[in-house]
C-alpha positions, 0 to 999 in steps of 0.5 A: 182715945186708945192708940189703935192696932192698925193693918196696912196692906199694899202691893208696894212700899219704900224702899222694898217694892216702889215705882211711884207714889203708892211706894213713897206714901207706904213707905212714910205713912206707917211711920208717921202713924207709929210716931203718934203711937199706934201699932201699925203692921204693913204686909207686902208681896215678898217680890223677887227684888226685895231683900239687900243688907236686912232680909226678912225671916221667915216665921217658920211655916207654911199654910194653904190659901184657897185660890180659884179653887186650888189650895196654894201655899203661903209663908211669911216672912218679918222684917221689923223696923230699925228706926220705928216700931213698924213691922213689915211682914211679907207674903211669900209664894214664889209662883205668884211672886219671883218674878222679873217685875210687879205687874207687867211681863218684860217679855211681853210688856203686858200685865201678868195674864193671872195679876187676878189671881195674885192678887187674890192670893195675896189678899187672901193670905194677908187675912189668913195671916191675921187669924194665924198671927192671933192679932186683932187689928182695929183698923185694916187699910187697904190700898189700890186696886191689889187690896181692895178685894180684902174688904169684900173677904172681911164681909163675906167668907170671913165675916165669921172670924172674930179678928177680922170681923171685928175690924173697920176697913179703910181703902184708899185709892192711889189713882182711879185710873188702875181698877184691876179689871178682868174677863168675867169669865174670871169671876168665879177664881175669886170663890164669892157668891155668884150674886156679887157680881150681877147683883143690884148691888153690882159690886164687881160688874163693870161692862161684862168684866170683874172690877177689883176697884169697884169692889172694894169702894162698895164694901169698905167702911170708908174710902179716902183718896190723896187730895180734897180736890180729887175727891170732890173730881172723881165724882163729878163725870167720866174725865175724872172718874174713870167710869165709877164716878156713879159708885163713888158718888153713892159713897159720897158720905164715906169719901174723903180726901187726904194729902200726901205727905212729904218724908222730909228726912228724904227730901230736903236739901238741907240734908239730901245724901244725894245731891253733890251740893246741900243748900239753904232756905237763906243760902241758896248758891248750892242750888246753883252749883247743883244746876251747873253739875247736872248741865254738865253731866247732860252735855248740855250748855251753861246758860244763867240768864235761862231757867232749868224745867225738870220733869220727874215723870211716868212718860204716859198720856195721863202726865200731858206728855201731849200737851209737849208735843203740841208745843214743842216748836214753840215751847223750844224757841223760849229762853229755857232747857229742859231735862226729863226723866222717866220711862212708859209708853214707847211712844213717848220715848220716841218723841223724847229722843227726837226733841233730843235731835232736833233740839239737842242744847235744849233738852236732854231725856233720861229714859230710866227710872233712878232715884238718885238723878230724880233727887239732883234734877229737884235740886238743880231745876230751876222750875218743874213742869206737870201739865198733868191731864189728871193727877191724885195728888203728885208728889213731885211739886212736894218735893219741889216746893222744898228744893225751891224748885218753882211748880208748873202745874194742871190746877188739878187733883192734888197740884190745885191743893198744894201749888197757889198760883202766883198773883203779879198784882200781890207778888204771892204764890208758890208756883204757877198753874192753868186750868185748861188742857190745853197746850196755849194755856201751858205755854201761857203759864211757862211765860209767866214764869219766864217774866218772873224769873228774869227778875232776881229779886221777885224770883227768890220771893216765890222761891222761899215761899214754896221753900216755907210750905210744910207738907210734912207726913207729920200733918196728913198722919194726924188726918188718917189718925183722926179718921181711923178713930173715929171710924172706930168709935162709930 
């Protein structure tokens, strides 16, 4: 089969725009598709904060994009790549995109009141992009919400252009739990036939409002989600399907799921820049000197005998912040410490603080988002805790499983895919995992945990078992490759 011409389009990728997996996965997919030979080109908003060392150039023209009736300007911008042959393209409106953050109003903290329009704009001039630039890609792959309307355009006001037409689109989603809802009353700005959204096909209807999400999985070719379990979960009710688990089961022949990888020239501790101390799979004392640094720059005591649980999180309720609180008198009285690190919801920041003052030599919280500290917590943690009610497919028990840190995790979604719950009669697995909701069955599995790291030796088995684990980018590309040309062959 020919190497494919592929378009991948998001609102965030590593390291221009990021704030949580969606960032990491198109910051490594493109590469990885690049190193199996494909053209791969990624178009992105041209946010405020991007630029640095390497600025994107200007192509050297503007063109209209129809939006809710008006004609808005666009330009493009390119950046290709150093170390691969991915080209970034980004696209430009300052009123849309020079703002102080990528969704939300600091001002305010709610989303932009137009995030519809934006993102209409922006999937709109991705395409007008691909007819300008002359370029016929094989393959468009959307991602989330913020491009989903694109395969809904590719089918419909632009089901005529040949270098559109012509393509399969590809939509994954990230987490089911952002759709890009709106009023419907907001309908008519996306400049569709009125039928679209009360049709029988209700491709945008969702309880009276415009549902971006709902769109995209009724008109793309295939629709793929970042685990086999969260593929099969989205469909089997509301806990999990977030109120389109009809819609995806009527696609169900067209779902599949594929796994996040891991960049593991970012995340290993063999050659992470941004730990004080690299270590080893057969040298492990750096891991140790790692965990007496970070205790000491969180003022907290050096305590051998007791486990380190790091948490890398988006403070919300979805990561079982709830399930901590529950436990927390008892969760505090084990035998262990605790540093966290995340911002959300302002509630959760609150509680954090009061565990700080109430427990203050068991838990230190960083309530930011920072890169480098989240790489020093995976190296120094003994253990990482995600007792997610829902979770995609995660990245963090990845990361740990590298770092030799030991997952604790929801059997849900990705974690059930990748963590294998430790078996005391086999002495086998990579972590440790609870299937109920439930803050006694997360206190169950940390004092499973806690028996087993009292002993050295049972302890570095689930260590360099985890360690030998290869979630490299380099497998789940060849899965995304696959699909894409078979989708094409079709």
């Amino acid at each position: 089969m020919p190497k494919l011409k592929i378009v991948m389009v998001a609102s965030e990728a590593a390291p221009f725009a990021r704030t949580g997996g969606l960032g990491d996965v198109l910051g490594s997919l493109p590469k990885a598709l690049a190193k199996l030979g494909h053209e791969v080109k990624v178009f992105l908003p041209r946010y405020r904060t991007i630029g640095g060392p390497i600025e994107p150039v200007p192509l050297g023209w503007t063109m209209p994009v129809s939006v809710a009736g008006k004609s808005v300007p666009m330009s493009l911008e390119l950046l290709k790549g150093m170390r691969s042959k991915v080209e970034h393209y980004f696209v430009r409106n300052d009123f849309f995109f020079d703002r102080p953050e990528f969704y939300r109003d600091p001002e305010t903290g709610k989303d932009y009141e137009d995030n519809d329009e934006r993102f209409t704009f922006f999937s709109r001039a991705v395409l007008e992009s691909i007819r300008k630039l002359g370029w016929q890609p094989d393959i468009i792959h959307v991602n989330d919400w913020q491009a989903a309307l694109i395969p809904v355009y590719m089918k419909t006001l632009y089901a005529d252009v040949p270098a559109i037409s012509n393509a399969r689109s590809v939509l994954t989603i990230h987490n089911l739990g952002y759709q890009g809802l709106f009023s419907g009353k907001r309908f008519e700005k996306l400049q569709l036939p009125r039928d679209l959204f009360y049709a029988m096909t209700g491709a945008f209807e969702f309880y009276g409002k415009v549902n971006f999400l709902k769109a995209g999985i009724t008109y793309a070719d295939k629709i793929t989600t970042v685990s086999r379990r969260y593929a099969e979960e989205i469909q089997s009710g509301d806990e999990f399907g977030c109120g389109l688990e009809g819609v995806l089961e009527q696609r169900t022949k067209d779902l599949s799921g594929i796994v996040n990888g891991v960049d593991y020239t970012v995340w290993s501790p063999t050659r992470d820049k941004k730990i004080p101390y690299r270590y080893t799979i057969n040298n492990l004392s750096g891991k140790r000197k790692n965990k007496v640094e970070l205790l000491g720059f969180a003022h907290l005591p050096v305590r051998d005998r007791w486990p380190l649980i790091g948490m890398v999180t988006r403070l919300t309720a979805q990561k079982g912040l709830d399930l901590i609180e529950e436990a927390a008198d008892e969760l505090f009285k084990l035998n262990l410490q605790m540093i966290v690190l995340g911002t959300g919801d302002e509630k959760y920041h609150e509680l954090l603080t009061e565990f700080e003052q109430k427990y203050p030599d068991r838990i230190k919280a960083f309530l930011k988002f920072d890169d480098t500290l989240a790489h020093r917590i995976e190296a120094a943690a003994d253990m990482f805790l995600m007792p997610s009610r829902w979770e995609p497919c995660g990245l963090n028990q990845l990361y740990s499983l590298r770092y030799g840190t030991v997952p604790i995790v929801r059997a849900v979604g990705g974690l059930a895919d990748t963590v294998i719950d430790f078996d005391e009669s086999t002495g086998k697995g990579t972590g440790f995992s609870f299937d109920e909701y439930e803050s006694d069955a997360m206190l169950k599995a940390i004092t499973r945990s806690l028996a087993q790291f009292k002993s050295k030796r049972a302890w570095a088995r689930i260590v360099k078992a985890g360690m030998n684990q290869d979630f490299s980018w380099d497998n789940s590309a060849a899965e995304y490759s696959s699909l894409f040309e078979r989708l094409v062959a079709r």
